[in-house]
FITOR-26980 format. One record per residue: residue number from 1; residue in one letter; y, z negated, x of N, C-alpha, C in turn; chain. Coordinates in pm, whole numbers. Atoms other than C-alpha are relative to their C-alpha. Example, Ala and Ser with C-alpha at 12.3 -4.5 7.8 and 13.67 -1.06 7.14 Angstrom:
2
REC   n res n_north   n_up n_east ca_north  ca_up ca_east c_north   c_up c_east chain
REC   1   A    -119      0     89     -450   -780    1230     120      0     90     A
REC   2   S    -119      6    -82     -106   -714    1367     109    -73    -77     A
END
This chain:
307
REC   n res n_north   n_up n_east ca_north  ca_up ca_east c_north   c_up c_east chain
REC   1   X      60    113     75      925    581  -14006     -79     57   -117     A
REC   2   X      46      0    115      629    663  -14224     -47    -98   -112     A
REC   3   X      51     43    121      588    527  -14587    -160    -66     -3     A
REC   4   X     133     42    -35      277    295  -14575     -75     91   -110     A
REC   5   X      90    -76     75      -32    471  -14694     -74    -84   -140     A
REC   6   X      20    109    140      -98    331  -15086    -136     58     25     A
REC   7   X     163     46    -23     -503    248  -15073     -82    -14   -153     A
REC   8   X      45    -15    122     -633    321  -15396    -157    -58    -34     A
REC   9   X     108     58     14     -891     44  -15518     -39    -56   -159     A
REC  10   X      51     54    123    -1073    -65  -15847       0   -167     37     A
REC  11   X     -31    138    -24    -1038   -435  -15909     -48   -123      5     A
REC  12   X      68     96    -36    -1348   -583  -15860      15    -87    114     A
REC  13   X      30     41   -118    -1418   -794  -15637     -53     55    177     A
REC  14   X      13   -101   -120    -1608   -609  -15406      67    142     33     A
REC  15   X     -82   -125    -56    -1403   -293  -15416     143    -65     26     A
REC  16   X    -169     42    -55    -1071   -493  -15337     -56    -42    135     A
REC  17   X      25     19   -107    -1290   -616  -15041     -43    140    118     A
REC  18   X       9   -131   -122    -1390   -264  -14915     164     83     14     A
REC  19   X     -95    -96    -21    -1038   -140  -14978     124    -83    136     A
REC  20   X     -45    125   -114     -929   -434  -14724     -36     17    126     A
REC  21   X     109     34    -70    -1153   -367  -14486      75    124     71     A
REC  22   X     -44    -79    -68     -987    -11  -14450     132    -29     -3     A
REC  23   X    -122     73    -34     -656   -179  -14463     -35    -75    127     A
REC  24   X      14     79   -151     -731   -381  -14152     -40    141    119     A
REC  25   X      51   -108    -99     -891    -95  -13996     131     85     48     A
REC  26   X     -75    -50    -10     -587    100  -14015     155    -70     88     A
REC  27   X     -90     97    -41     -349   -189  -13957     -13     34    181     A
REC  28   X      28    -22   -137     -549   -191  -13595      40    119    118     A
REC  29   X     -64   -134    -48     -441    188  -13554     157    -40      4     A
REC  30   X    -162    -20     54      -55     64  -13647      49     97    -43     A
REC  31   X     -80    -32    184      -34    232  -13992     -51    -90   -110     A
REC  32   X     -55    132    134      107     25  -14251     -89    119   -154     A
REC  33   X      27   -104    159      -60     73  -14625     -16   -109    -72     A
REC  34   X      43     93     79      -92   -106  -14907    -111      1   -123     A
REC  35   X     120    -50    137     -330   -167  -15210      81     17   -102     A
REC  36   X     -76    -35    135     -257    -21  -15527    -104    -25    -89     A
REC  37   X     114     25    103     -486   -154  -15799     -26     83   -132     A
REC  38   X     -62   -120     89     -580    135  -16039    -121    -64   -125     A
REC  39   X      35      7    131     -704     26  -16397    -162    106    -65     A
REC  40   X     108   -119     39    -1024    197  -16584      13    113    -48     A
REC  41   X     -92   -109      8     -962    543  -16667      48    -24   -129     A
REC  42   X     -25      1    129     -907    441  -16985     167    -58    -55     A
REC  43   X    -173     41     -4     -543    301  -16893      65    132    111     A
REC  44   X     -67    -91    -73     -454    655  -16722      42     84    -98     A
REC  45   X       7   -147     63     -334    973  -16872    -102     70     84     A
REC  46   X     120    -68    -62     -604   1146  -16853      44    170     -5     A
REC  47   X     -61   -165     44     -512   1534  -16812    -110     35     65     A
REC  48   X     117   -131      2     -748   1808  -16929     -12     32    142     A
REC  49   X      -3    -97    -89     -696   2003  -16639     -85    -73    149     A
REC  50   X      67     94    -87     -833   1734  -16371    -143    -24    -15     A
REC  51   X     149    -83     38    -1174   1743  -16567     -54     96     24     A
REC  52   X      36   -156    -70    -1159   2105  -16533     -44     65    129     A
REC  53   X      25    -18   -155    -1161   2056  -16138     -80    -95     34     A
REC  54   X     134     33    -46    -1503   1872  -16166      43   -149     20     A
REC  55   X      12    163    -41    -1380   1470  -16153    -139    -44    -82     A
REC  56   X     128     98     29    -1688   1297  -16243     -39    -95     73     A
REC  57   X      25    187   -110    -1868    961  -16106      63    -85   -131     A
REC  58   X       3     75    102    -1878    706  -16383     123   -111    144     A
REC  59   X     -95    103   -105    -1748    465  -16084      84     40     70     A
REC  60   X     -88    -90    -98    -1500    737  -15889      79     38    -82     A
REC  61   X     -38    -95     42    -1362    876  -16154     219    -27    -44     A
REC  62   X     -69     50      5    -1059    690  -16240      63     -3    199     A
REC  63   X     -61    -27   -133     -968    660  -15863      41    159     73     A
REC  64   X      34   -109    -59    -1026   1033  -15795     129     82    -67     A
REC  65   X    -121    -31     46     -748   1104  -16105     151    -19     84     A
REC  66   X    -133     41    -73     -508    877  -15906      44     15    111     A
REC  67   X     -42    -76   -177     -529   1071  -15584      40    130    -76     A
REC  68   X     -38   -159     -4     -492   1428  -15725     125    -42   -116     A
REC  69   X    -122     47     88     -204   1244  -15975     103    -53     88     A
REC  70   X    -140    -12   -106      -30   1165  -15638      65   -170    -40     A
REC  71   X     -44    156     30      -14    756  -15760     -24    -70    115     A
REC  72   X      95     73   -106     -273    699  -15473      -8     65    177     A
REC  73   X      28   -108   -130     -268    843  -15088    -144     52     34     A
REC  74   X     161    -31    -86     -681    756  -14998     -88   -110   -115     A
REC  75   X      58     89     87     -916    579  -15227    -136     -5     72     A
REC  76   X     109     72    -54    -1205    383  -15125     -95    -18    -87     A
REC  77   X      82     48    101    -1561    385  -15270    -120    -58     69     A
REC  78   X     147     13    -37    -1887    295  -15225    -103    103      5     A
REC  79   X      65   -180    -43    -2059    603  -15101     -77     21   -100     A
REC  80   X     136    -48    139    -2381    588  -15319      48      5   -118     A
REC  81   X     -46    -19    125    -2145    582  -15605      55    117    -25     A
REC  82   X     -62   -155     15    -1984    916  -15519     -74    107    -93     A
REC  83   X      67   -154     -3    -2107   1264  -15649     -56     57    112     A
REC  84   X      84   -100   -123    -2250   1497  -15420     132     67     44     A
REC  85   X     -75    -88     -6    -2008   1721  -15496     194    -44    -10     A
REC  86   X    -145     27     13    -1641   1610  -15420      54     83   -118     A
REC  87   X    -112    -58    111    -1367   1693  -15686      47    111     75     A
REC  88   X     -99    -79   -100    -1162   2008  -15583     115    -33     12     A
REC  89   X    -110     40    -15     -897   1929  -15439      70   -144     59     A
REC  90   X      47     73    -92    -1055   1604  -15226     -53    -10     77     A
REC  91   X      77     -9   -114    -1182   1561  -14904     -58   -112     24     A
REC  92   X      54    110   -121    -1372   1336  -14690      96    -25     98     A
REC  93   X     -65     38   -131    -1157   1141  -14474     -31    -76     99     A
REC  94   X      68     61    -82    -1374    895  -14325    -126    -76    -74     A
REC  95   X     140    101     63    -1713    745  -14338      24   -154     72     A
REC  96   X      35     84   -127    -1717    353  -14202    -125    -28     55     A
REC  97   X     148     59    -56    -1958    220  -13983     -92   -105    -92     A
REC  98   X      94     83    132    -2250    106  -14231     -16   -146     35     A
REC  99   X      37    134     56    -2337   -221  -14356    -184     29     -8     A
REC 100   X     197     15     30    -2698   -370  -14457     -19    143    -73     A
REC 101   X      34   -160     81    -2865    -53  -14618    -106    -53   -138     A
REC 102   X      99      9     53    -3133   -239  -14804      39    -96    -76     A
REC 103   X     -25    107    139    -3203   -402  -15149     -66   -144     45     A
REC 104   X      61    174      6    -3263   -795  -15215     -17    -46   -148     A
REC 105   X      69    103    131    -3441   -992  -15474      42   -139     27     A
REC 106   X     -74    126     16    -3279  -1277  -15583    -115    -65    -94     A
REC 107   X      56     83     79    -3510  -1507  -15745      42   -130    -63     A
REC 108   X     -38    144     58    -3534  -1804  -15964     -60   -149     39     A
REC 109   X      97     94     12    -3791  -2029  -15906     -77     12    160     A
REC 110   X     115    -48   -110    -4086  -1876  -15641       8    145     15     A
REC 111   X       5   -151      1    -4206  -1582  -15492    -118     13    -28     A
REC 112   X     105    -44     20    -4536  -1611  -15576     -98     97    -82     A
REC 113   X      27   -160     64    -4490  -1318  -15827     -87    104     83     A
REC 114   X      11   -134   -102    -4503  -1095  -15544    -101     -7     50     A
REC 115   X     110    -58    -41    -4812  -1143  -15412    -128      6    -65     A
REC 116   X      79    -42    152    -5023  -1069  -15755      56    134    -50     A
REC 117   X     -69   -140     80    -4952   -699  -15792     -83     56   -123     A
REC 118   X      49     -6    180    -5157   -709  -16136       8   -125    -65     A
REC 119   X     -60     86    135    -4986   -981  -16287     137     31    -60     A
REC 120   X    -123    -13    105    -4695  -1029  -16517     110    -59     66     A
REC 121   X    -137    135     -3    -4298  -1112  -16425     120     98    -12     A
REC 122   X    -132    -41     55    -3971  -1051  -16573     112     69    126     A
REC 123   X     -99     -6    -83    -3769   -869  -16341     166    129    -35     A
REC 124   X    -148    -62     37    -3379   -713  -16364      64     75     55     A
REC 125   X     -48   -113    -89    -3209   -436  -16226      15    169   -130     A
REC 126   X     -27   -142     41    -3033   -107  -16404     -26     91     29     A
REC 127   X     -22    -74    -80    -3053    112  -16136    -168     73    -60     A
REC 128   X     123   -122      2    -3334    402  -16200     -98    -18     79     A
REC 129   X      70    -10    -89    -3410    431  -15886    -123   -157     62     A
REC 130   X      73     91    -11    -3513     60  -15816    -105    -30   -131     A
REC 131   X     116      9    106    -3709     21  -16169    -115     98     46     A
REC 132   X     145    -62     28    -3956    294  -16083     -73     27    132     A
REC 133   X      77     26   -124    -4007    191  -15685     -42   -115    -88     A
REC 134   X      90    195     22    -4080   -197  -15836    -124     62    -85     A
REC 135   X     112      3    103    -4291    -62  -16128    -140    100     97     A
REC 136   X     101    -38    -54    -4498    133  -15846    -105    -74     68     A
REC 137   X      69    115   -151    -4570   -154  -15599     -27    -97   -167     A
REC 138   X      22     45    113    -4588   -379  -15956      -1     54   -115     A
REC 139   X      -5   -111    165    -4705   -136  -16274      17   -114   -111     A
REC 140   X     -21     76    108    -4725   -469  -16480     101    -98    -18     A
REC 141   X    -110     78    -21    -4410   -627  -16428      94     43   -124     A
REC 142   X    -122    -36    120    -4131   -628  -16712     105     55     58     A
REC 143   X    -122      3    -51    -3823   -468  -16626      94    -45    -88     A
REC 144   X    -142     62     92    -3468   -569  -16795     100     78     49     A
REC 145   X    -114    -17    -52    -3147   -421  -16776      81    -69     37     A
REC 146   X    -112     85   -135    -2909   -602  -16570     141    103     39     A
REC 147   X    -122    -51    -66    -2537   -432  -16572      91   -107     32     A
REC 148   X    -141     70    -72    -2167   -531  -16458      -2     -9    158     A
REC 149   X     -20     41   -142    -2022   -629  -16152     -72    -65     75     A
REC 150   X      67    115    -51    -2178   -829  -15918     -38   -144    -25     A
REC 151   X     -24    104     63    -2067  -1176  -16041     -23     -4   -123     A
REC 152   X      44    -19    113    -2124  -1073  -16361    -154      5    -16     A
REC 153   X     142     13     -5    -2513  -1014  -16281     -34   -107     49     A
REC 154   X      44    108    -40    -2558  -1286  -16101      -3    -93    -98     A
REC 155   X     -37     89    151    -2403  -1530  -16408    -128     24   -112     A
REC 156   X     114     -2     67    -2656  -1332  -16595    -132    -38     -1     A
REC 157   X     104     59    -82    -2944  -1386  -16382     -66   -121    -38     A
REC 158   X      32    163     12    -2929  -1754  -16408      34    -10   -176     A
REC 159   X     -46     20    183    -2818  -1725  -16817    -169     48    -37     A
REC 160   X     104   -140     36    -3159  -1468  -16850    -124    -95     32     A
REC 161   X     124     49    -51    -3552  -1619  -16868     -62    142     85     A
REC 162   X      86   -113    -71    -3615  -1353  -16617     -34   -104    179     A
REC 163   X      81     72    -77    -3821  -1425  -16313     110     27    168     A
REC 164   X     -91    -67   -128    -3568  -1216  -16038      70     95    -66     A
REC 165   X     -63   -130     14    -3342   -952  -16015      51     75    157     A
REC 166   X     -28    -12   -100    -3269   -702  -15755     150     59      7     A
REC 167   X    -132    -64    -90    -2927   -619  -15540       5     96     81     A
REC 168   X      22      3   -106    -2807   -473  -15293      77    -63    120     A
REC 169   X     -56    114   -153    -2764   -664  -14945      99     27     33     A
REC 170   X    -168     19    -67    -2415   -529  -14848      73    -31    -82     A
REC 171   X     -28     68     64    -2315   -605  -15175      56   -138      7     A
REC 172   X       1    169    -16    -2353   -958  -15211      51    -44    162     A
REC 173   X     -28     75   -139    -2344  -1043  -14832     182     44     46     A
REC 174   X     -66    -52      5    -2015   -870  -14826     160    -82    -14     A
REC 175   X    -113     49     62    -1835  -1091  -15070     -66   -164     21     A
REC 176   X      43    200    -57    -2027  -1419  -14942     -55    -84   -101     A
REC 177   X      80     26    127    -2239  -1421  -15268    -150    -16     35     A
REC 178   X     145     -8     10    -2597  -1425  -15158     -59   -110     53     A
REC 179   X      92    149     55    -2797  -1672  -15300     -81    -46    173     A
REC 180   X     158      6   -104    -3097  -1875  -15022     -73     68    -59     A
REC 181   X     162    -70     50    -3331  -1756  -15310     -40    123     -8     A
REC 182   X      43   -190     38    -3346  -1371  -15226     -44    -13    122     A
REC 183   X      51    -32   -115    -3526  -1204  -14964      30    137    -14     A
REC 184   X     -25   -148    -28    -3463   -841  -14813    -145     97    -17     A
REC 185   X     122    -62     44    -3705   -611  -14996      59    151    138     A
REC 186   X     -31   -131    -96    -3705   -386  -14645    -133    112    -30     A
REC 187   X     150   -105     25    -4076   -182  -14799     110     87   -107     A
REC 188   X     -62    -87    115    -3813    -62  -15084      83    157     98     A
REC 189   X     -90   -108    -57    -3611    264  -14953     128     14   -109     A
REC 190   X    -147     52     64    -3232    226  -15056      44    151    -44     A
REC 191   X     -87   -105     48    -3007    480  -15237      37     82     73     A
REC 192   X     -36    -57   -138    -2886    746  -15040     154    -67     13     A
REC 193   X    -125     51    -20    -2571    643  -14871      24   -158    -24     A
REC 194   X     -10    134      7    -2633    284  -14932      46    -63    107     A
REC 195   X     -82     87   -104    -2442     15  -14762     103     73     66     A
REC 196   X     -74    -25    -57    -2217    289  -14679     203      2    -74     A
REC 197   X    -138     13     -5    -1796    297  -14719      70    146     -2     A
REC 198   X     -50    -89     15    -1623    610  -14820     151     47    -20     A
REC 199   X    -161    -52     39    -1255    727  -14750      13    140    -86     A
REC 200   X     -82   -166     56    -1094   1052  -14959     120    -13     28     A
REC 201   X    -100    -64     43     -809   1197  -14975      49    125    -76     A
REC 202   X     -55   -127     90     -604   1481  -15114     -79    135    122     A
REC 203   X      22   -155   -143     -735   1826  -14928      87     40     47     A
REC 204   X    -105    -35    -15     -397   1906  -14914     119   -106    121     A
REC 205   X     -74    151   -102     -268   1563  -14707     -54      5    133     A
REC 206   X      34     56   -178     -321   1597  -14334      32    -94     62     A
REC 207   X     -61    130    -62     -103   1346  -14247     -83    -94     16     A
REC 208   X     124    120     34     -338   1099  -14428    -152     60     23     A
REC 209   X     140      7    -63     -648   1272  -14339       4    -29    197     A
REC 210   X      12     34   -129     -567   1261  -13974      19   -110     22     A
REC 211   X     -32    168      6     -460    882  -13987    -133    -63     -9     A
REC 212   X     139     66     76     -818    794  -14161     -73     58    143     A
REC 213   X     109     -6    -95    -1006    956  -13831     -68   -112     63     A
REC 214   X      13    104    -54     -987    688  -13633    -137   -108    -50     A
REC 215   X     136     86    136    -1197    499  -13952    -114     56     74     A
REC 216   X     134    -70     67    -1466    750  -13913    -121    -67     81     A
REC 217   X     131     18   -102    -1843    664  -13762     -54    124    -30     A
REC 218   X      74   -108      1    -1984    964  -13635    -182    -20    -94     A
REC 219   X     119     -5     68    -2316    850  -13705     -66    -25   -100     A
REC 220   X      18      4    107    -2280    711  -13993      14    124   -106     A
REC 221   X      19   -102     83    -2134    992  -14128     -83    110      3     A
REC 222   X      92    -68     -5    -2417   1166  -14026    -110     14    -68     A
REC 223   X      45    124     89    -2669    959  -14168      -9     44   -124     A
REC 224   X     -53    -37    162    -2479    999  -14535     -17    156      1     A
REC 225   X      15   -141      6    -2472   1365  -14500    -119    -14     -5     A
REC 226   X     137    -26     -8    -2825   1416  -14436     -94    -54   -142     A
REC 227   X      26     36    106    -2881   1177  -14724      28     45   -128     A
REC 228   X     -33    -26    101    -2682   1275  -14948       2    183    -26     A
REC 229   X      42   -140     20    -2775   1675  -14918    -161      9    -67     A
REC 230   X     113     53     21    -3101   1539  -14946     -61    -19   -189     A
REC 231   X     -28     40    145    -3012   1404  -15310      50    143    -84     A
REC 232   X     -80   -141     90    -2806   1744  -15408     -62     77     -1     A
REC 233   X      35    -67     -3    -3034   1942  -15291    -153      7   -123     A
REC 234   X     111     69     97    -3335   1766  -15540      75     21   -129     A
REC 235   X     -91    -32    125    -3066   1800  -15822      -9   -121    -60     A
REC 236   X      20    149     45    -3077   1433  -15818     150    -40    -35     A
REC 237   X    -152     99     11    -2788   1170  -15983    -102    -71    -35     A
REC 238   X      84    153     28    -2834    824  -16127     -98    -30    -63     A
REC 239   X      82     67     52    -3086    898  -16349    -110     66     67     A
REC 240   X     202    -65    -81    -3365   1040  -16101      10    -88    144     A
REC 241   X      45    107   -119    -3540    793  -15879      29     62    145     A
REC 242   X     -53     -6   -134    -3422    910  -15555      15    -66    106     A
REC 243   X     -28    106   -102    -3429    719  -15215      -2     96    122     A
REC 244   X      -8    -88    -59    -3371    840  -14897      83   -111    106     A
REC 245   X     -72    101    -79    -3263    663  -14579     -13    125    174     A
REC 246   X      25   -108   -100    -3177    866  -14218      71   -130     95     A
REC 247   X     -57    113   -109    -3117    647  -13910     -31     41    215     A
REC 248   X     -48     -7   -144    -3024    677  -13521     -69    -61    113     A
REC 249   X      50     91   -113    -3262    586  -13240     -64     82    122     A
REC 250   X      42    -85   -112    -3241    739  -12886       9    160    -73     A
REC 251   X     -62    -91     22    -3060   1013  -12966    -137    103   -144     A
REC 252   X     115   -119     58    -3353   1178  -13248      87    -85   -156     A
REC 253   X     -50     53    139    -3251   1105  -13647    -177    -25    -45     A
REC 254   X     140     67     92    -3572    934  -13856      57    -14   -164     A
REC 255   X     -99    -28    126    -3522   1038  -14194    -159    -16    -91     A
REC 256   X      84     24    104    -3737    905  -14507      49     38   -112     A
REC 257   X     -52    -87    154    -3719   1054  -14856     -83    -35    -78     A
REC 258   X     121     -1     72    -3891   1006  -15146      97     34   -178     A
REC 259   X     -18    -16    135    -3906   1112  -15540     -83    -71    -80     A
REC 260   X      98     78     81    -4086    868  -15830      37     84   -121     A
REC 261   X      -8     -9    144    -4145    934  -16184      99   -114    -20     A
REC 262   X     -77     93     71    -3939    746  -16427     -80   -157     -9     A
REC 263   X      89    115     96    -4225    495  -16537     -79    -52    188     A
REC 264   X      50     42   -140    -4325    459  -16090    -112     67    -10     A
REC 265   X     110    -17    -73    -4656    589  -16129     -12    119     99     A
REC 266   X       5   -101   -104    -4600    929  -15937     103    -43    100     A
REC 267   X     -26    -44   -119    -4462    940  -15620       5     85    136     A
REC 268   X       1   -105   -104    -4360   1207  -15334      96    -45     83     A
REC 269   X    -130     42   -139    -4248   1118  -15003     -20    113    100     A
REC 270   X     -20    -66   -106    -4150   1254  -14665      53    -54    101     A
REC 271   X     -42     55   -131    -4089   1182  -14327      -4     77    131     A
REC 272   X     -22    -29    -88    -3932   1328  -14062      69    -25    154     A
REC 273   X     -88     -8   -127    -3793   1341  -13712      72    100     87     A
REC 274   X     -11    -82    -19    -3587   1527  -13572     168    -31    112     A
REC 275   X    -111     91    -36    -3312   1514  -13253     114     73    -53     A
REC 276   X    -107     37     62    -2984   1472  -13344     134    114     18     A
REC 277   X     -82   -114    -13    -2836   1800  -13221     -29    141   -101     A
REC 278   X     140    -76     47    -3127   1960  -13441      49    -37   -185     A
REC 279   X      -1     32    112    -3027   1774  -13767      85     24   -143     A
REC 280   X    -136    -23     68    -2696   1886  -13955     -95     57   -145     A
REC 281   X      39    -49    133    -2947   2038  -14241    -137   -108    -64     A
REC 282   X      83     31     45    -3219   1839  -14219     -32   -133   -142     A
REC 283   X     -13     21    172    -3155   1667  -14595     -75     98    -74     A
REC 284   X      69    -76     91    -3207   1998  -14710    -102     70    -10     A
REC 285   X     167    -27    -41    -3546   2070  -14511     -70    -57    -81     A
REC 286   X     118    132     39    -3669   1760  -14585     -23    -13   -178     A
REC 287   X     -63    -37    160    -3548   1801  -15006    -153    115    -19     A
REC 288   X     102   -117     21    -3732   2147  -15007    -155    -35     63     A
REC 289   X     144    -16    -72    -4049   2047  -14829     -79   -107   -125     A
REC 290   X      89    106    103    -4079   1765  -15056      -9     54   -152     A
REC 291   X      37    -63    119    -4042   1954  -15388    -103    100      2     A
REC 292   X     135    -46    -35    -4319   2183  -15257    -117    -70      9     A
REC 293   X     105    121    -13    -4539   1885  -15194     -36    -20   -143     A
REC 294   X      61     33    100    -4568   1805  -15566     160    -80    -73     A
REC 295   X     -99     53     33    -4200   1672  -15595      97     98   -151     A
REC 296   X     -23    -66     55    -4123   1963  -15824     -39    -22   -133     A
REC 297   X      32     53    180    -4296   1869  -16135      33   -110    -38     A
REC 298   X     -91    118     47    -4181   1542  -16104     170     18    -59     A
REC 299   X    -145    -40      5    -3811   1642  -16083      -3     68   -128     A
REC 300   X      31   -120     86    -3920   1922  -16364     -15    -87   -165     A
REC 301   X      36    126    103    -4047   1623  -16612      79    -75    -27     A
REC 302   X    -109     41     30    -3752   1434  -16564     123     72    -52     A
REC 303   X     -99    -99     35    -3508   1720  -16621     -36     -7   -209     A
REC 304   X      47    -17    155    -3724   1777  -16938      46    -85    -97     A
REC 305   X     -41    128     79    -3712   1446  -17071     176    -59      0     A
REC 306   X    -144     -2    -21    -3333   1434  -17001     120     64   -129     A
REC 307   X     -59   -111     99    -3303   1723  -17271      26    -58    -98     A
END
């Protein structure tokens, strides 16, 4: 008789729904687990020494303590929120099979913003990466910051004289939040790892990494890899515009990339193909080809301005 596997989740909304999601999944295998709801790190002991072994992730980081603190068996995130670089002393235990991948604009009123790309309109969104795709396709548009949870932006949204704000679609659709008034901005290119679902564990736990297989999607986790080497290899995090999307059709991978300035007006993309027996690096082809292209001084300018 094994001890159900404790499921280590933050207490939003949507992360109690992805940590459910691999609770059912598992259930289906017949192993028992439960949720354990873990607080901001700011209600943990935090020990030096766990820093020392690289925890970082503004949104991981607190969960990532309570696996190598032995409170938690597997913790559940939202992929694009990860690091690149796992903690030592965590693994990958499963990727799930992805969700929507792509952002949505929630509006207030109309869309008739959008088809005046030299006029004026208030729009909302934190994220780096989406401010300096919108300000490319719209240079005269306002941006706004827009944090919190989901429910929390939304509340704002409608509190805010702004004209829209953007999401993203697995988000909202997820938790059975999304408005009629958005549409799927599919011209945008999503985060890497977007819409995807991320198990860990301890490196040290086989038990629980072999249990989590079952979870895994090959191709998804393929997909995320490619993406997210893609991102590490650029020396990208949250504050460099980064996008990057890799996807599955007839056995070949189709992999898009791109780097913006901060402010949208530069841009460097890439696009490849390549089949799928062929691909295990191609992130970090596609990374290097594009910082040769002109992606290098961009990346170089942002670093700068970072200082």
């Amino acid at each position: 008789m094994h001890t159900p596997i404790r499921i280590g989740t933050r207490e939003s909304q949507l992360a109690v729904w992805q940590a459910t999601q691999v609770q059912q999944l598992l259930e289906k295998e017949g192993i028992a687990s439960e949720l354990v709801y873990i607080k901001s790190e700011g209600d943990i002991d935090l020990q030096t020494p766990l820093y020392e072994m690289g925890v970082q992730g503004v949104f991981t980081r607190s969960l990532d303590i309570a696996l190598l603190s032995q409170k938690i068996d597997i913790a559940v995130h939202s992929m694009k929120d990860v690091p690149t670089q796992l903690p030592e002393g965590i693994q990958q235990a499963a990727v799930l099979k992805r969700g929507p991948v792509h952002d949505l604009l929630i509006y207030k009123n109309t869309t008739a913003f959008l088809d005046d790309r030299s006029g004026i309109a208030n729009i909302a969104t934190s994220s780096i990466r989406r401010k300096a795709e919108w300000l490319h396709r719209y240079p005269n548009h306002q941006m706004h910051n827009l944090r919190g949870n989901v429910n929390t932006r939304l509340r704002k949204l409608s509190e805010e004289p702004w004209d829209a704000a953007i999401f993203a679609q697995a988000g909202l659709e997820r938790i059975n939040v999304r408005p009629e008034n958005s549409i799927v901005l599919d011209w945008m290119l999503p985060a890497p790892a977007q819409g995807a679902i991320l198990v860990v564990c301890r490196a040290s736990d086989d038990e629980t990494f072999d249990s989590c297989q079952p979870l895994n999607d090959p191709d998804t986790a393929l997909c995320t890899q490619i993406e997210r080497e893609f991102l590490r290899t650029l020396l990208g995090g949250c504050s460099t515009p980064i996008s990057a999307l890799a996807e599955i059709e007839d056995g070949d991978v189709y992999f898009s990339g791109q780097l913006l300035s901060l402010d949208g007006t530069q841009k460097v993309d890439i696009e490849k193909i390549l089949p799928i027996e062929k691909a295990n690096s191609l992130g970090i082809v596609a990374a290097e080809e594009l910082l040769e292209k002109g992606g290098k001084a961009i990346a170089d300018a942002i670093q700068a301005k970072a200082k």
